[in-house]
C-alpha positions as CSV (number, residue, x, y, z in Angstrom):
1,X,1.2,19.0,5.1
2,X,-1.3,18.9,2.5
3,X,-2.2,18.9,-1.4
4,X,-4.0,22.0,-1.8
5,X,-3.9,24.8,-4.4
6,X,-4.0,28.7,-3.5
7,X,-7.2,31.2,-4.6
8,X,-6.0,33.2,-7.9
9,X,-4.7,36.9,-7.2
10,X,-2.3,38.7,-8.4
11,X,0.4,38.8,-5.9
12,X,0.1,35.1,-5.3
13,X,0.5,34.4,-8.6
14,X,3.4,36.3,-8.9
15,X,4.7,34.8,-5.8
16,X,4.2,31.4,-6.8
17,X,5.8,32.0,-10.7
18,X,8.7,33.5,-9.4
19,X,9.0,30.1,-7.3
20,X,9.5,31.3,-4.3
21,X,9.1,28.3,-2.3
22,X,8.6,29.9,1.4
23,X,5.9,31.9,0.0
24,X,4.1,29.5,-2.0
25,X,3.8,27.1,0.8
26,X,2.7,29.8,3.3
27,X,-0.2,30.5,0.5
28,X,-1.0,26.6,0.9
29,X,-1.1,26.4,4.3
30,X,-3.3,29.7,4.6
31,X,-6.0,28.4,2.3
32,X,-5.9,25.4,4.0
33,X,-6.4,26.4,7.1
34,X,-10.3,27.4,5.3
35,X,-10.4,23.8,4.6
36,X,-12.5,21.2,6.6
37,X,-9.8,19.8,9.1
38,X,-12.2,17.3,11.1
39,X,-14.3,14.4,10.7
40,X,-17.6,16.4,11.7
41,X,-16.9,18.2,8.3
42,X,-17.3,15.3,6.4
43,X,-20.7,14.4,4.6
44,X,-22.6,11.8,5.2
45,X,-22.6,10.4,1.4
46,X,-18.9,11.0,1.5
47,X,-18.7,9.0,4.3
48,X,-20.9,6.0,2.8
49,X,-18.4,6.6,-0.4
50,X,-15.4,5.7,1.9
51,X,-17.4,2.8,3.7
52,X,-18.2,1.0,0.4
53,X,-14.9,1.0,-0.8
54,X,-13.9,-0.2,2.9
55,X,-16.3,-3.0,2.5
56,X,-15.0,-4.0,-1.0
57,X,-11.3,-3.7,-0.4
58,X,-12.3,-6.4,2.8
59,X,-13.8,-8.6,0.7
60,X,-10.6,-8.4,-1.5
61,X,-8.4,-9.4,0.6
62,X,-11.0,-11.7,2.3
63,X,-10.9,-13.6,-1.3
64,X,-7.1,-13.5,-1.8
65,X,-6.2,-15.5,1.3
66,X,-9.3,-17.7,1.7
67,X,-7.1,-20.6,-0.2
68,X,-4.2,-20.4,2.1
69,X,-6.5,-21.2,4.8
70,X,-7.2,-24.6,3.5
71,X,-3.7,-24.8,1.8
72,X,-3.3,-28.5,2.9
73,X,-6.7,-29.5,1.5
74,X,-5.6,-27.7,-1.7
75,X,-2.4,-30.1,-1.8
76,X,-3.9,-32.9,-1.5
77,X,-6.9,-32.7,-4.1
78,X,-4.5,-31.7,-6.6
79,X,-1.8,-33.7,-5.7
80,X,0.7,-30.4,-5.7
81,X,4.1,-30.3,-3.2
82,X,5.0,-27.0,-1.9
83,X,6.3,-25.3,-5.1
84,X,3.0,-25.8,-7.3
85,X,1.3,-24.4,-4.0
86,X,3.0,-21.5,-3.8
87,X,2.8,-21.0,-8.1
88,X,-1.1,-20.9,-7.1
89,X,-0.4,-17.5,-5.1
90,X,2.2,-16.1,-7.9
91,X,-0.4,-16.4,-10.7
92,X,-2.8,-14.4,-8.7
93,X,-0.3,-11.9,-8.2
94,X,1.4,-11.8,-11.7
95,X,-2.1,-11.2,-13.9
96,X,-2.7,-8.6,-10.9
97,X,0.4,-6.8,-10.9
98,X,0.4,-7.4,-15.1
99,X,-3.0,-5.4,-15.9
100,X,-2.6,-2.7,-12.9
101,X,-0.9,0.0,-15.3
102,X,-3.5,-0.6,-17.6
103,X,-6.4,-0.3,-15.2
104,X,-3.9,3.0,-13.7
105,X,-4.1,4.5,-17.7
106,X,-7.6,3.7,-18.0
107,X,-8.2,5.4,-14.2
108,X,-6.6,8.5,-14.7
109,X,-8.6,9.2,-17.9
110,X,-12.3,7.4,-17.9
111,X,-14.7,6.6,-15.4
112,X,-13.4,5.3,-12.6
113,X,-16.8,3.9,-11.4
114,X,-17.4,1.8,-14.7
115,X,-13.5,0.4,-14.5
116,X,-14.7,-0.5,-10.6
117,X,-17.9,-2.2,-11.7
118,X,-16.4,-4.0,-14.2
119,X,-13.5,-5.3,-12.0
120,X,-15.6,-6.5,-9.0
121,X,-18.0,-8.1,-11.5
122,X,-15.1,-10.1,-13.0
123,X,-13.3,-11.3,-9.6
124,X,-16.5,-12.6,-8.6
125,X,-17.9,-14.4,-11.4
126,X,-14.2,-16.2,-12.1
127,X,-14.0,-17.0,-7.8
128,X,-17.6,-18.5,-8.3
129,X,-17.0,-20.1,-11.7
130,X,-13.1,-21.7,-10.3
131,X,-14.4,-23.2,-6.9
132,X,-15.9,-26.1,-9.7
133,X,-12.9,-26.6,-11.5
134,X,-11.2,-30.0,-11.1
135,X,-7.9,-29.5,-12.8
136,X,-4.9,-27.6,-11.2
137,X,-4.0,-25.5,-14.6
138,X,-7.4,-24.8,-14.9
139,X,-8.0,-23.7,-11.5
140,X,-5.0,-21.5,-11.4
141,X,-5.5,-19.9,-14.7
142,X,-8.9,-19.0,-13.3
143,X,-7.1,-17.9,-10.0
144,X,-5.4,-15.2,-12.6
145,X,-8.9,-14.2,-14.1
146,X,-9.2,-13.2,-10.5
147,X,-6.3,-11.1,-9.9
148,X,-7.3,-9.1,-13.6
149,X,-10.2,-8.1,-10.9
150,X,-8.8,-7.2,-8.5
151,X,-6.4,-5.2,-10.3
152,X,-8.7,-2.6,-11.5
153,X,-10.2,-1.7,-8.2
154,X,-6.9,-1.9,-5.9
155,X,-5.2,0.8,-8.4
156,X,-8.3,2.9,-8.7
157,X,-10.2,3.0,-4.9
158,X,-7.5,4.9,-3.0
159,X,-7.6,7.9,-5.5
160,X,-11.0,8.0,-5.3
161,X,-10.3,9.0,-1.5
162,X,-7.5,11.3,-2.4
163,X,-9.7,13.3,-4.7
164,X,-12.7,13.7,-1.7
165,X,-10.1,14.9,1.0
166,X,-7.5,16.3,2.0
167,X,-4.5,16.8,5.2
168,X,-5.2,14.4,8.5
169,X,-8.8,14.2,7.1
170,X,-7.6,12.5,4.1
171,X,-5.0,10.6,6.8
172,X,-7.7,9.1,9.0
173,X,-9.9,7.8,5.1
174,X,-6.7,6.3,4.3
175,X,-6.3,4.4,7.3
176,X,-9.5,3.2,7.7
177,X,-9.1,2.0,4.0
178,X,-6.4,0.1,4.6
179,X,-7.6,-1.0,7.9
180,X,-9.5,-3.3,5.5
181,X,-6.4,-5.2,4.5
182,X,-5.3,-7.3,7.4
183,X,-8.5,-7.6,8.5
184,X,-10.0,-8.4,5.3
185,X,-6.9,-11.2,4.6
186,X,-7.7,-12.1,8.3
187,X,-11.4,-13.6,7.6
188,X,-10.5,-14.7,4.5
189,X,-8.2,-17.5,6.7
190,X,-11.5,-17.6,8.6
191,X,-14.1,-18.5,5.9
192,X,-11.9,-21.0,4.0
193,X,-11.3,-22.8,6.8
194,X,-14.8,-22.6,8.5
195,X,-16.6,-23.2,5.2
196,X,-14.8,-25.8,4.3
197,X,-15.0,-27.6,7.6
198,X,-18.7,-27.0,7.9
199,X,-19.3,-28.3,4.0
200,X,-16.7,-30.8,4.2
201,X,-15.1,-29.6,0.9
202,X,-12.7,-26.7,1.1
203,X,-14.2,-25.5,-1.8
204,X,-17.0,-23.6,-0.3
205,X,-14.7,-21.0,1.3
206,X,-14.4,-20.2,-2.2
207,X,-18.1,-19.2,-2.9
208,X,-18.5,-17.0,0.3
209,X,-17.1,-13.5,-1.7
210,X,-19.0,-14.1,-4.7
211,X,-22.3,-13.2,-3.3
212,X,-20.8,-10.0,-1.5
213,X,-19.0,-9.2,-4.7
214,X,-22.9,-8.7,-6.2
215,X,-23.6,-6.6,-3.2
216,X,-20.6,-4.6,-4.2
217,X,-21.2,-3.8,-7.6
218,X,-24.4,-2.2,-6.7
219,X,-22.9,-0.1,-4.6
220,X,-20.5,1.0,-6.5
221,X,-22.5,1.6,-9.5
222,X,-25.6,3.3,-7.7
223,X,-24.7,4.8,-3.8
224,X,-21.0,5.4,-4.5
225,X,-19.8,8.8,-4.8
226,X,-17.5,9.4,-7.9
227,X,-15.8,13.2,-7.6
228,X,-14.1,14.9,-10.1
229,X,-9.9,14.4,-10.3
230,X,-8.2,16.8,-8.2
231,X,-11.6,18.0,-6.2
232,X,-10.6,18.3,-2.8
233,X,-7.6,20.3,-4.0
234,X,-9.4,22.3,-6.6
235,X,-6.7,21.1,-9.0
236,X,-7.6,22.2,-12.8
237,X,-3.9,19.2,-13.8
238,X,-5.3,17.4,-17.2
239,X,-4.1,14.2,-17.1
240,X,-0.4,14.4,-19.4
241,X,0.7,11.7,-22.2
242,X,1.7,8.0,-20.3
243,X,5.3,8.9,-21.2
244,X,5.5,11.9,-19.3
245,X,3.6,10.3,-16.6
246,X,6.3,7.3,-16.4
247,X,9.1,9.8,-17.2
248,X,7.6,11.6,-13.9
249,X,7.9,8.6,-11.9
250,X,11.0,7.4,-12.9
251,X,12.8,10.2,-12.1
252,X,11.0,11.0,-8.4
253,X,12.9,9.7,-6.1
254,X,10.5,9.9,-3.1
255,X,8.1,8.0,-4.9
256,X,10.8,5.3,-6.3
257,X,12.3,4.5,-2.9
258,X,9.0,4.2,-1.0
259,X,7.7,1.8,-3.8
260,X,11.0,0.1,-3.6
261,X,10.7,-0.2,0.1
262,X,7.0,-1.2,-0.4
263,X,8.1,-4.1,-2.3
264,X,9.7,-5.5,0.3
265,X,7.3,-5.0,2.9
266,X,4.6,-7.3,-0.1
267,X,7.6,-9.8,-0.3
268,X,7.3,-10.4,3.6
269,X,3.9,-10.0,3.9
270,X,2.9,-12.3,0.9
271,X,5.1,-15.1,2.3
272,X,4.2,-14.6,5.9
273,X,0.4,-14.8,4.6
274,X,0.5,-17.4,2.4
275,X,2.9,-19.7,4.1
276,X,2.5,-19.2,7.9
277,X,-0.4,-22.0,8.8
278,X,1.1,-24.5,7.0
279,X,4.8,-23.0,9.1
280,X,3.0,-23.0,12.2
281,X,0.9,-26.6,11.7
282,X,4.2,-28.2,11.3
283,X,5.9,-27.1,14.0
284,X,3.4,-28.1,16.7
285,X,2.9,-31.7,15.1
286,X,6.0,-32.1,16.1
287,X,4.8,-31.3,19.8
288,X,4.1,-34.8,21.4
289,X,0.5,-35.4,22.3
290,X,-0.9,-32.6,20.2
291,X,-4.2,-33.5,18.3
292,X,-4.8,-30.0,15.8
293,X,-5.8,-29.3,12.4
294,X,-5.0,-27.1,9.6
295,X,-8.5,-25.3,9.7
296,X,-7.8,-24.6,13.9
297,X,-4.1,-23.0,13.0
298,X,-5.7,-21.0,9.6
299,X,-8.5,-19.6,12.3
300,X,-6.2,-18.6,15.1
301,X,-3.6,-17.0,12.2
302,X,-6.5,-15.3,11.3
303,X,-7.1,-14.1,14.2
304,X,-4.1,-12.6,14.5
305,X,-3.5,-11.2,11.5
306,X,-7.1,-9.3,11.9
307,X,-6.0,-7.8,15.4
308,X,-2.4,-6.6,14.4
309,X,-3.4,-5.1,11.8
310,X,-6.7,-3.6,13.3
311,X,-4.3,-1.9,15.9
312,X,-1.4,-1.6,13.1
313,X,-2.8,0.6,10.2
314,X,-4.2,3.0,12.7
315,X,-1.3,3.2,14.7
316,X,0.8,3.8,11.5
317,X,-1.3,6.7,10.7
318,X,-2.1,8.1,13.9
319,X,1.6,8.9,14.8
320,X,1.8,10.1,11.0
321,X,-0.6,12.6,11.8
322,X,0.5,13.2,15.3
323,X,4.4,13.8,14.5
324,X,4.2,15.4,10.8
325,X,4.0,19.4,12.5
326,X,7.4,18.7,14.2
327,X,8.8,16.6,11.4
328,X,7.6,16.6,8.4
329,X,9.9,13.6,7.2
330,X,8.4,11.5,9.9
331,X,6.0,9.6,7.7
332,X,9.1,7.6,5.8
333,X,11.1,7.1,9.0
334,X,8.0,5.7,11.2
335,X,8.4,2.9,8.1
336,X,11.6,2.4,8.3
337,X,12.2,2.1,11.9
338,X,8.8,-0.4,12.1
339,X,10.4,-2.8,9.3
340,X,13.5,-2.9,11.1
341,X,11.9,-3.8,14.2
342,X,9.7,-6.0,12.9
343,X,12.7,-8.1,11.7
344,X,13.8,-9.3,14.8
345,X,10.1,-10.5,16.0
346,X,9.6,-12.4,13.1
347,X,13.1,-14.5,13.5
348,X,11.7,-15.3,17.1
349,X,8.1,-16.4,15.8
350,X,9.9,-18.5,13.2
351,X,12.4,-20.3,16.0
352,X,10.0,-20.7,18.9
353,X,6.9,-22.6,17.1
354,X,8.7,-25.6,17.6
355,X,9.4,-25.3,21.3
356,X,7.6,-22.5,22.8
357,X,4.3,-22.1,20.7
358,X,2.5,-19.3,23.0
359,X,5.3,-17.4,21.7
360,X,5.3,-17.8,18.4
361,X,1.7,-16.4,18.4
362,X,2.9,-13.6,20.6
363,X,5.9,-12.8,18.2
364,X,3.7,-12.8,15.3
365,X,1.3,-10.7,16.5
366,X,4.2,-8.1,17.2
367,X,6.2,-8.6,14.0
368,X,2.7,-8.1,11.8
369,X,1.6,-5.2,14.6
370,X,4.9,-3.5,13.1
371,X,5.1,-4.2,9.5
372,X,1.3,-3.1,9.1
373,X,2.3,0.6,10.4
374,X,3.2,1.2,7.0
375,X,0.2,0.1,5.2
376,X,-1.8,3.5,5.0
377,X,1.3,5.8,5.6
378,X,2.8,4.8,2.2
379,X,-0.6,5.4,0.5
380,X,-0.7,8.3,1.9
381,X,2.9,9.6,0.7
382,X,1.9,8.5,-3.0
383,X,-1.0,10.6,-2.4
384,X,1.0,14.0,-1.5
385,X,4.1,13.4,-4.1
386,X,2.4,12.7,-7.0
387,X,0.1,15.2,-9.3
388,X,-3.6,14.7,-9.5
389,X,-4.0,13.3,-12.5
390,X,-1.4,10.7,-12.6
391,X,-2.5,9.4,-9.4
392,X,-4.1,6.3,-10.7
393,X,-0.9,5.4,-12.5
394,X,1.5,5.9,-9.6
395,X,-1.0,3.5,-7.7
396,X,-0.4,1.2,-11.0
397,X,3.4,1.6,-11.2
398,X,3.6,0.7,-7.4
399,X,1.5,-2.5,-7.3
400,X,3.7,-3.6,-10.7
401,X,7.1,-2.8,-8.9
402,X,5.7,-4.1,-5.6
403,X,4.0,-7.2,-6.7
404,X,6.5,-7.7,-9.6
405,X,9.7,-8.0,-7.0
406,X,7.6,-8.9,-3.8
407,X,4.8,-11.3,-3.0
408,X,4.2,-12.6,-6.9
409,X,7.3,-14.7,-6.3
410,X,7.5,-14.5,-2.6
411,X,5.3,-17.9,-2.3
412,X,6.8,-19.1,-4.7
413,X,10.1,-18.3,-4.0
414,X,9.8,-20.2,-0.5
415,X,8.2,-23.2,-1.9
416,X,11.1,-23.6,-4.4
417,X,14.0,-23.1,-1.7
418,X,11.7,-25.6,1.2
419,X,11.8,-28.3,-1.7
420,X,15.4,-28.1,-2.3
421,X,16.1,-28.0,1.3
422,X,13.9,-31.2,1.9
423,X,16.3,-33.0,-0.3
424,X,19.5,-31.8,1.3
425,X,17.8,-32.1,5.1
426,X,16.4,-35.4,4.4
427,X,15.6,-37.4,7.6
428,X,14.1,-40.8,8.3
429,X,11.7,-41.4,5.4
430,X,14.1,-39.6,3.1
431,X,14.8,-42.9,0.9
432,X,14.5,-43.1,-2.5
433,X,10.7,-42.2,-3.2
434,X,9.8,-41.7,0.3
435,X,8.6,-38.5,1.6
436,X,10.8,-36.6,3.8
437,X,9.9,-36.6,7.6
438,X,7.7,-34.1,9.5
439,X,11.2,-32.7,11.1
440,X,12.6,-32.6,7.9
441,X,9.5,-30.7,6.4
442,X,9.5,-28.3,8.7
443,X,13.1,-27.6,9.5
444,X,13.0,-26.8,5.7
445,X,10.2,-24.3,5.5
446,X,11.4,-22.8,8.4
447,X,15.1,-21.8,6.8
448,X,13.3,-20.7,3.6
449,X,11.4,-17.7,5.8
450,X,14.2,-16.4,7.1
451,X,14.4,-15.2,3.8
452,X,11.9,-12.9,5.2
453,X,13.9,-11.4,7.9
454,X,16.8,-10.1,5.9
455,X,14.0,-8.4,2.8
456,X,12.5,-6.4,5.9
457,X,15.9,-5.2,6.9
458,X,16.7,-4.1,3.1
459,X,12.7,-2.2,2.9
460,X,13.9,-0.5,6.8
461,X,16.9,1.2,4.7
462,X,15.3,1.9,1.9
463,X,12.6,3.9,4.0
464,X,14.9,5.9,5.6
465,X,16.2,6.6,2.6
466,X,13.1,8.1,1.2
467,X,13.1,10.4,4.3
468,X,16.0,12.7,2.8
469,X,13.7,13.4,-0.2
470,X,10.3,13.3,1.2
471,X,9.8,17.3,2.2
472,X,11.2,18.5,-1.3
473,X,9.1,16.6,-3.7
474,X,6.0,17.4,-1.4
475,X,6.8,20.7,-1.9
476,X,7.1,20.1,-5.8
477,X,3.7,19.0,-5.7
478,X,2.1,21.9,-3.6
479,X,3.6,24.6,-6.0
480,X,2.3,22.2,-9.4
481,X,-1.1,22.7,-8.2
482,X,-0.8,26.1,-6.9
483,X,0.5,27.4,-10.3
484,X,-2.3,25.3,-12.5
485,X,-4.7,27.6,-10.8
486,X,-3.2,30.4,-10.8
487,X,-2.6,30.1,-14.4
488,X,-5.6,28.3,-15.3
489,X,-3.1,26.6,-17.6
490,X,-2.4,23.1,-19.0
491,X,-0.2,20.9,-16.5
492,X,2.6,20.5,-19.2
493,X,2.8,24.7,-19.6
494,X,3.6,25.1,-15.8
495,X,7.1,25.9,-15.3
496,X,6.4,23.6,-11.9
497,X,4.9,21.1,-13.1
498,X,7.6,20.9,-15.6
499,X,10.4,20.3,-12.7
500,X,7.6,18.0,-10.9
501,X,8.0,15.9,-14.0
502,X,11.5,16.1,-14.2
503,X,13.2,16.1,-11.1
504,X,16.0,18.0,-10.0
């Protein structure tokens, strides 16, 4: 069901005031049946909009994992164990999850193509600039510079989408947006680890992005289309005071519990991501006869992770589309029913690397295949219960929540427990000063991600959960709009709006 407002007459209006619900959606649905409902409607610079902001959400991504594809390299030239190389990845993720609601204020209000520019122009200047830094602080405060980037654009770019479309049309933009993300993080496992190899010094996997960043802020700033707030809805919303936004937030449960469940799904993933070559590299060294690198595991993971989630976000919002006439709570439940399948496959990746490898990769394949069907259908659920012009914010308050609770310490988290287990595990080569042995290493990382398996369980439940509120608040955010227009009033003097702000 879509966003979309109802042409002003009098008996709409009166039907809509009087908030009767039956009648105010029929109106929506009527006038969006006059809406373009297929790709061939679609213009062509509205199609090169959606295209560049593909290309610069790949090379986000593509920048955010190139390090953990030459996470052993990293190790050594600092001189860092496991903890310190996850902090690397928690950095990044606390300055990006920090300056979102301020890039989600500043996007709801000002130009969104300036905040863009700005932010694409900063992530690649500090990448460029930290690839020559030789001091670990130094690096990872520069790896934060990075994450301020990347901030502004990630809260900003899928509004920009919501505002040129709407229904499945604005379904299939959304998925191919998102598409972006595992195969974006996929070639950033690539280029660090075939830079570096090539060079001979990791670092160079590091100054790949930098150059495409530049390609991207022209883009942005010159072929980019930047519509109005609201457009594809005809939505006359002003934006409301931050407090009410929040307030709004707070107390909407379908956006709470999908943000909650979101955060696990960037706990798993940010883990998974960050710590699976290393995983996998140690558990086929202890293979006998096996000759392999780092960079060979980093590329095939890549791999991988490109191809589920090339099939995965598609999938995800291809049955979203498919099954939303028959139930239109389907979007939450395909979420929660993928995380609690995906649960299972990653436990099996995680036991068979050491015995079975073909498996693993198998496993993994499945268990990300899953876990990225929710990628674009929980964009696309901000998108639908959440006013126009307090989209940018919701986008903000989710990466905070998300990142905040999920993969900022995620990485970290594992590190921290893999250390401690080292200790306890110990081994031959446990002595005092001695590093623990390669058994020991692994055995230890491999208990920490189970960690993993149990927070996908918890975001399964918390999915489902959203499903008993999903249809209700959409509806809330059908009649909002409908009533702006027919009113022509401000957002805060629109006896919907007002319960769209306040909940039931």
């Amino acid at each position: 069901m879509d966003q979309n407002s109802i042409t002003p007459n009098t008996s709409n209006q009166q039907l809509v005031i009087n908030g009767d619900n039956d009648s105010a959606t029929a109106l929506l649905q009527e006038k969006q049946t006059r809406r373009r409902e297929t790709l061939s409607d679609v213009t062509f610079i509205e199609y090169m909009t959606v295209g560049i902001l593909c290309f610069v959400n790949l090379i986000n991504y593509m920048d955010r994992f190139t390090i953990a594809g030459v996470l052993n390299d990293v190790k050594k030239e600092f001189n860092i164990k496991d903890d310190d190389a996850g902090l690397l990845q928690t950095v990044f993720v606390v300055a990006y999850m920090v300056f979102a609601p301020i890039f989600g204020y500043l996007g709801d209000r000002y130009s969104r193509r300036a905040i863009m520019v700005f932010g694409v122009a900063l992530w690649s200047i500090t990448t460029l600039v930290g690839s020559f830094i030789p001091n670990f602080a130094a690096f990872a405060f520069f790896r934060g510079l990075v994450g301020i980037g990347e901030a502004s654009y990630s809260t900003i770019a899928p509004t920009i989408i919501s505002d040129l479309f709407v229904g499945n049309v604005r379904s299939k933009m959304l998925a191919f947006f998102y598409f972006a993300i595992p195969v974006g993080s996929g070639f950033g496992y690539i280029v660090g680890s075939v830079a570096g190899a090539a060079a001979g010094d990791w670092r160079w996997g590091l100054r790949v992005t930098p150059f495409l960043g530049a390609v991207a802020v022209f883009l942005i700033a010159f072929v980019m289309q930047n519509p109005e707030r609201g457009q594809a809805e005809d939505s006359r919303m002003k934006p409301t005071t931050y407090k009410d936004d929040l307030r709004s937030l707070v107390k909407n449960p379908s956006f709470m519990l999908s943000t909650l469940a979101f955060t696990c799904v960037a706990f798993v993933t940010g883990a998974l991501a960050w710590w699976g070559p290393q995983f996998i590299y140690l558990g086929l060294t202890l293979q006998p006869g096996v000759n392999i690198t780092l960079e060979s595991v980093s590329y095939k993971f890549g791999l991988v992770g490109m191809l589920a989630g090339a099939l995965g976000v598609p999938l995800g919002s291809a049955l979203a589309q498919r099954l939303r006439r028959r139930a239109p709570d389907c979007d939450p439940l395909i979420c929660g029913f993928a995380l609690l399948a995906s649960a299972p496959l990653v436990y099996f990746a995680l036991v068979a690397v050491s015995s079975f490898p073909p498996f693993t990769y198998v496993s993994i394949f499945l268990g990300m295949l899953t876990l990225n069907l929710t990628w674009s259908i929980v964009a696309d659920i901000v998108q639908y219960v959440v006013i126009p012009p307090r989209r940018s914010t919701a986008e903000a308050f989710q990466i905070l929540i998300s990142h905040m609770f999920g993969d900022a310490g995620s990485p970290y988290l594992v590190g921290v427990i893999s250390e401690a287990l080292k200790r306890s595990l110990g081994g031959a080569g446990a002595g005092a000063g001695e590093a623990p042995s390669s058994g020991a290493q692994f055995r230890a990382l491999q208990y920490a991600l189970f960690v993993t398996c149990f927070v996908e369980v918890i975001g399964g439940v918390f999915f489902l959960l959203t499903a008993l509120y999903i249809v209700r608040d959409k509806l809330k955010v059908d009649r909002a709009i409908a009533e702006a227009e027919t009113q022509n009033a401000e957002p805060s003097h629109s006896n919907a709006q007002d319960e769209a702000i306040g909940g039931e």
